[in-house]
Structures are given as C-alpha cells and as structure tokens.
C-alpha positions as CSV (number, residue, x, y, z in Angstrom):
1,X,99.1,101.2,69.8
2,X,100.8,99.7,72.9
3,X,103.8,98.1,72.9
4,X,104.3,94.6,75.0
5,X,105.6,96.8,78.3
6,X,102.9,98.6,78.1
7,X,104.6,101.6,77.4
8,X,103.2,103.7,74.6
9,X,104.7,103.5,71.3
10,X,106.5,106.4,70.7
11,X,105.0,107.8,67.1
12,X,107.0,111.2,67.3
13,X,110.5,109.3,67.1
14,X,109.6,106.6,64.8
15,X,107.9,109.4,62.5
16,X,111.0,111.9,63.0
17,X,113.5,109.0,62.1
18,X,111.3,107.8,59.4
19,X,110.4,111.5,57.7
20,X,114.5,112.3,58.3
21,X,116.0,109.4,56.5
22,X,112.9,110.0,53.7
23,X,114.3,113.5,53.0
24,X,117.7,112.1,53.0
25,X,117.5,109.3,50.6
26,X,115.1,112.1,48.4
27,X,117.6,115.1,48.4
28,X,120.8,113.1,48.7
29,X,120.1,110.9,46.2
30,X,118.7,113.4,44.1
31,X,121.9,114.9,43.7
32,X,123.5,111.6,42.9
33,X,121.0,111.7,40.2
34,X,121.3,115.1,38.9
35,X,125.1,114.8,38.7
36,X,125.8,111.5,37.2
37,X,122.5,110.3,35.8
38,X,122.7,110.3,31.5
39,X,121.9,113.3,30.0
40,X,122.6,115.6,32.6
41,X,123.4,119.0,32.2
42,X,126.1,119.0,34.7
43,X,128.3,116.5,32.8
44,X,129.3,119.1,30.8
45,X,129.2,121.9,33.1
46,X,131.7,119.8,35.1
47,X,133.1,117.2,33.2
48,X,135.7,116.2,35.7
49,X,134.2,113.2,37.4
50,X,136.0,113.7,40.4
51,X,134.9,117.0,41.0
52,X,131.3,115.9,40.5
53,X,131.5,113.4,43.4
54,X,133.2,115.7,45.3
55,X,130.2,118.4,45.1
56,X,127.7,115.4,45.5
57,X,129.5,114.3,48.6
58,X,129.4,117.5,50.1
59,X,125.4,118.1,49.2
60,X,124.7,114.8,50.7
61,X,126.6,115.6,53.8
62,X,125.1,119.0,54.1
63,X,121.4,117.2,53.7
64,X,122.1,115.2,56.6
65,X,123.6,118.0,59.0
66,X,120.6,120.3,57.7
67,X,118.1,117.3,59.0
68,X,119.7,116.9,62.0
69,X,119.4,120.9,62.8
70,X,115.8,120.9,61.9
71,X,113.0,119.7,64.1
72,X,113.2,116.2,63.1
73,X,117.2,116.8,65.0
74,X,115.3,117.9,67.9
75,X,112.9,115.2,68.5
76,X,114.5,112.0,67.8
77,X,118.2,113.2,67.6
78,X,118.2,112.4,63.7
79,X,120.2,109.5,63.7
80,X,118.5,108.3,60.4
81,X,121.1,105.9,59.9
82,X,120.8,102.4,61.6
83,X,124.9,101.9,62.3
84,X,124.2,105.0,64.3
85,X,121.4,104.1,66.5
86,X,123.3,100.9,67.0
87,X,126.0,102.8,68.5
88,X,124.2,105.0,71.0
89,X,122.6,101.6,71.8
90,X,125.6,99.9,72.5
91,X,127.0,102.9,74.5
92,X,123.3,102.4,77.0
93,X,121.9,105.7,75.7
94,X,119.1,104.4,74.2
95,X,117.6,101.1,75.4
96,X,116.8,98.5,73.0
97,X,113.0,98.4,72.0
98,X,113.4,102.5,71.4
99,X,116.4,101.5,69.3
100,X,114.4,98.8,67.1
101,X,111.7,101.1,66.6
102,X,114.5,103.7,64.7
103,X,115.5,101.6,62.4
104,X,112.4,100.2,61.5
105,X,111.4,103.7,60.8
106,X,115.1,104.4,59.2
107,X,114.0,101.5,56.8
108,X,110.9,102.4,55.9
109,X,111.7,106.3,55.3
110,X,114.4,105.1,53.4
111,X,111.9,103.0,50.9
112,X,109.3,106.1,51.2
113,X,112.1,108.5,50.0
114,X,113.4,106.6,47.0
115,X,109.7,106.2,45.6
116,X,109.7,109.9,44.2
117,X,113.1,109.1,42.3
118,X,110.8,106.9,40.2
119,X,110.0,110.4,38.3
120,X,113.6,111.1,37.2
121,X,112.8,107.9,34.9
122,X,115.6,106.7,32.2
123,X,118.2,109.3,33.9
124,X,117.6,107.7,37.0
125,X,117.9,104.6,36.0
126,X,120.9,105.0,34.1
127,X,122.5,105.4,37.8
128,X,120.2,102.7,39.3
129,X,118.6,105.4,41.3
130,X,121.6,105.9,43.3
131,X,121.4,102.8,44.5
132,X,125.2,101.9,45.9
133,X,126.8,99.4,43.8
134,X,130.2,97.7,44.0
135,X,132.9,99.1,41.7
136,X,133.8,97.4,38.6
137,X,137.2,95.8,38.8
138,X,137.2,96.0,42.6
139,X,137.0,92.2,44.8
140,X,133.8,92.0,47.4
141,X,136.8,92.3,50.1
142,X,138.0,95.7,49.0
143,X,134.6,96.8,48.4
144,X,133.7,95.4,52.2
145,X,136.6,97.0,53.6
146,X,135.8,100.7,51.6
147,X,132.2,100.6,53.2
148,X,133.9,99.6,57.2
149,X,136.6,101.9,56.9
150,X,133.7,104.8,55.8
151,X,131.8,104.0,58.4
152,X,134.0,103.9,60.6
153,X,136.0,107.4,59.9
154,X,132.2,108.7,60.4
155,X,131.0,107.1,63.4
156,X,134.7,107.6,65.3
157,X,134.6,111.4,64.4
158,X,130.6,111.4,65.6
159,X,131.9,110.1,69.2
160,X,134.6,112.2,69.1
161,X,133.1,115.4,68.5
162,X,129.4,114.7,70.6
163,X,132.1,113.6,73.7
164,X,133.9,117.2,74.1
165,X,131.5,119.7,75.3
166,X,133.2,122.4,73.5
167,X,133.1,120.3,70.6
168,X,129.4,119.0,70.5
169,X,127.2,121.9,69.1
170,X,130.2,122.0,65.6
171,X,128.6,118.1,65.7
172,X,126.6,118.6,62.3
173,X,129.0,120.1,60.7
174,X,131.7,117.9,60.3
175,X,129.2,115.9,57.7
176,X,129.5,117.8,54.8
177,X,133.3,117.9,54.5
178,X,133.5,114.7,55.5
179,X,131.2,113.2,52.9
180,X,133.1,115.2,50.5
181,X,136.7,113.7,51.4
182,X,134.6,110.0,51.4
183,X,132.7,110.4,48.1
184,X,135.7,111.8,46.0
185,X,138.1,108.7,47.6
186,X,135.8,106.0,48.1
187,X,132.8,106.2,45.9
188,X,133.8,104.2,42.9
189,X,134.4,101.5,45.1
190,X,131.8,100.9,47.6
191,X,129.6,104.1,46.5
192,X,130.1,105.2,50.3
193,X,127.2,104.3,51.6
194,X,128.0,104.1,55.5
195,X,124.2,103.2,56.0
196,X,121.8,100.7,54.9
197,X,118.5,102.5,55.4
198,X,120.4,104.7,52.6
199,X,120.9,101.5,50.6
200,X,117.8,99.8,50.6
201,X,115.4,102.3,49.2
202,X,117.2,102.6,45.6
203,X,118.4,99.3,45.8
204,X,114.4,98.4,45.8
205,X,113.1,100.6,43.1
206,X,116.0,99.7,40.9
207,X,116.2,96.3,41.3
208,X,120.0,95.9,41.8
209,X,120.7,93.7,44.9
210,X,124.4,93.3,44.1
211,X,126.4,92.6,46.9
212,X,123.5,93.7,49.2
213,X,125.2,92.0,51.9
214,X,128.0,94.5,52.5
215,X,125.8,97.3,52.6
216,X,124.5,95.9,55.8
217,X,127.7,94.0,57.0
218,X,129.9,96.9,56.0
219,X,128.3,99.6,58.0
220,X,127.5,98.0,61.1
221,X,130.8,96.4,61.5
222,X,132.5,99.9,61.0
223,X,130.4,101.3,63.7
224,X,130.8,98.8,65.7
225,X,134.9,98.4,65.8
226,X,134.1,102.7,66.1
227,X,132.7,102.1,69.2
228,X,135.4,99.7,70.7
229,X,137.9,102.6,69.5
230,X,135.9,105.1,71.3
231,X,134.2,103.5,74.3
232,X,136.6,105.7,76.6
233,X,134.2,108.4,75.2
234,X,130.9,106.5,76.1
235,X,130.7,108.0,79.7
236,X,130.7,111.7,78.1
237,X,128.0,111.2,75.8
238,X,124.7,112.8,77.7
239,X,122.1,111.7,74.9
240,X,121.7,110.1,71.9
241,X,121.4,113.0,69.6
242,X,123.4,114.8,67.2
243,X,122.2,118.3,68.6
244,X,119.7,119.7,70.5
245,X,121.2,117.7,73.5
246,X,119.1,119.0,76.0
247,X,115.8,118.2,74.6
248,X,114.1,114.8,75.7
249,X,110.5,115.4,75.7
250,X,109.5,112.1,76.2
251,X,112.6,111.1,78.7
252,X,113.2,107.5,76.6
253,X,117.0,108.8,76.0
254,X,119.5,107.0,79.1
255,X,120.8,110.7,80.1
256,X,124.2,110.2,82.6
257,X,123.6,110.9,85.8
258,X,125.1,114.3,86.8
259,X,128.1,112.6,88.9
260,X,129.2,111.1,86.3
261,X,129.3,114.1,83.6
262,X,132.7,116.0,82.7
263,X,133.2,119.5,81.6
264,X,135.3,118.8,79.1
C-alpha cells in the first residue's frame, strides 16, 4: 500500500501502535476486571475499595511502562495513546500523516484488545468491561475537568522527564506510581481514562457510550494545555519515543538537529 506522497506506508509503526495499545486495553483492563468485576475473589481478599484501585492503578501503569520497554517501545516509541501522539505532533517531532496513522492504529488496537474481555462474561459486564464511566453524583463539568487535569499531570510529567537527559531513560517509570496516585484520587469520578484509544474498546463491547464525549474532549485538551505549559521543553525533546531514543529505523521521527540539542 502506498500512501498519496508516495511514501510507503509504514506497517511496522501502525502495527507496533496497534499490537501496544491491544495489550494494554487486554491486561490493563483485565485487572480492572479482576478486581472490581462481581464475584471476584479479590473483594474479599481486599475489601477496601480504595486499596483495590490503588493496586489496579499501579498494574495499569506498570502495563504501559512494560509496553513501552518492550519491542513495540523500540519501534514506534509506544505512545499507544492518541493525546500523546498529538503532543509529539504539535512539538514537530512527528509530522502529521505519521501521526494519523498512530492513532488509527491506537483505535483499532484498542477495539482488538477489548474483544477477548468478552470471555470474562457476566463479571465483566458487571463493570461494563472497564469501560470508563462518569461517577454517580458527579456533574459532566467535574467529570470533564477529572479527565483534563489527569491528562494533563501525565502528559506535563512525560515532557518533563523525556526533556532532561539525565532524566529520560527513568521515562517509563514514572507510569506506575503515577497511575496509582490517579486511580485511587480520581477514578470514581472520571474512571481516569487519560486516553480515548483506552476508552473506545470497552465502551464498544459493552455498549455504554455515556458521556463519550469527554473521553475524547477530556484527554486531548489536557495534553494540549500540557504542551503550552511545557513548550519551553519542546526544543530538548530528540524523538518522539518514550525510550529507546536512539532508534529510528525508518528515520520518519523529526530528530533536532545537533546545534540545537542541550546536555541537560
């Protein structure tokens, strides 16, 4: 398949982004399943909810960080989030048609990952599959505001951490306490999505498009007022990955030119 500029279509970082936000939708969610989904055995084994989506946030984050150390992390840079690929887009380091092809393969992965879900039947269902619901008893405003501030927190610390050199290979591992903080606070009002590739599988196979809206709204305009707050860090950015920063087989990642790199 060729694309309209006649470049080719580049399969290995469509499939990376799509395979990597499959595996997170699967195992993340899987753990949303496994500790709130009716019957489980860990509502008695931990009974205190809190605790529950503490554990959960932490699995989901380490899911992530483990994807993006893997090989999918070395290909495409495992953004497998589309408020993340907008970022890197709007900071020029990746140019537009690469960045429409990630989150097409974000979305799909993320439909491809919840189908399996499908086998965890009534228990999964009981918790919509995961899918991220707003909280009862919370307005569509506070519920909007839970998933920008989220996203947000995320995407500023992402800048922050991929901009300092002596910073950037902790990068992945700043997701799975950070998820942890986010689930236990935020959760029961937003669910703490932060990304709508996440969102849209369960939201499919369950049915439950309530307030579907914010999980796209929310995230991207989090990222987004993230990368106003950190576009002073745009310049030290190298690549768009979240490791493996020196890999670019295919050279479609905008690398800085070396004049205008920092040491810091």
């Amino acid at each position: 398949m060729e694309a309209s500029n006649n470049q080719p279509f580049p399969w290995r970082l469509f499939l990376c982004e799509l395979s990597g936000t499959a595996v997170l939708v699967l195992v993340g969610l899987s753990f949303v399943i496994g500790m709130f989904g009716a019957g489980s055995p860990m509502t008695h084994l931990i009974p205190n909810e809190g605790l529950r989506r503490l554990i959960t946030g932490f699995l989901f984050g380490t899911t992530g960080a483990s994807i993006a150390l893997s090989a999918v992390g070395k290909e495409s840079g495992a953004h497998i989030n589309p408020a993340v690929t907008m970022v890197f887009w709007l900071f020029r380091k990746l140019d537009g048609r690469t960045a429409v092809i990630y989150v097409l393969g974000q979305l799909i992965g993320g439909v491809i990952g919840s189908l399996p879900l499908l086998a965890f039947g009534a228990r999964g269902r009981s918790v919509a599959f995961g899918a991220t619901l707003p909280g009862a008893g919370y307005s569509t405003l506070a519920v909007l505001l839970g998933e920008v501030v989220t996203t947000f927190t995320m995407v500023s610390l992402l800048v922050v951490f991929i901009g300092f050199r002596r910073l950037r290979p902790y990068t992945p591992g700043i997701f799975p306490p950070l998820y942890a903080i986010m689930v236990y606070l935020e959760a029961s009002i937003s669910g703490t999505s932060t990304n709508p590739a996440r969102s849209l599988g369960p939201a499919l196979i369950a049915g439950q498009w309530q307030g579907w809206w914010i999980y796209w709204a929310g995230p991207l305009i989090g990222a987004f007022l993230a990368s106003l707050a950190c576009s002073l860090l745009a310049k030290r950015i190298t690549v768009a990955k979240l490791y493996y920063f020196d890999s670019d087989r295919d050279g479609l990642f905008r690398r800085m030119s070396r004049s205008e790199r920092t040491p810091l």
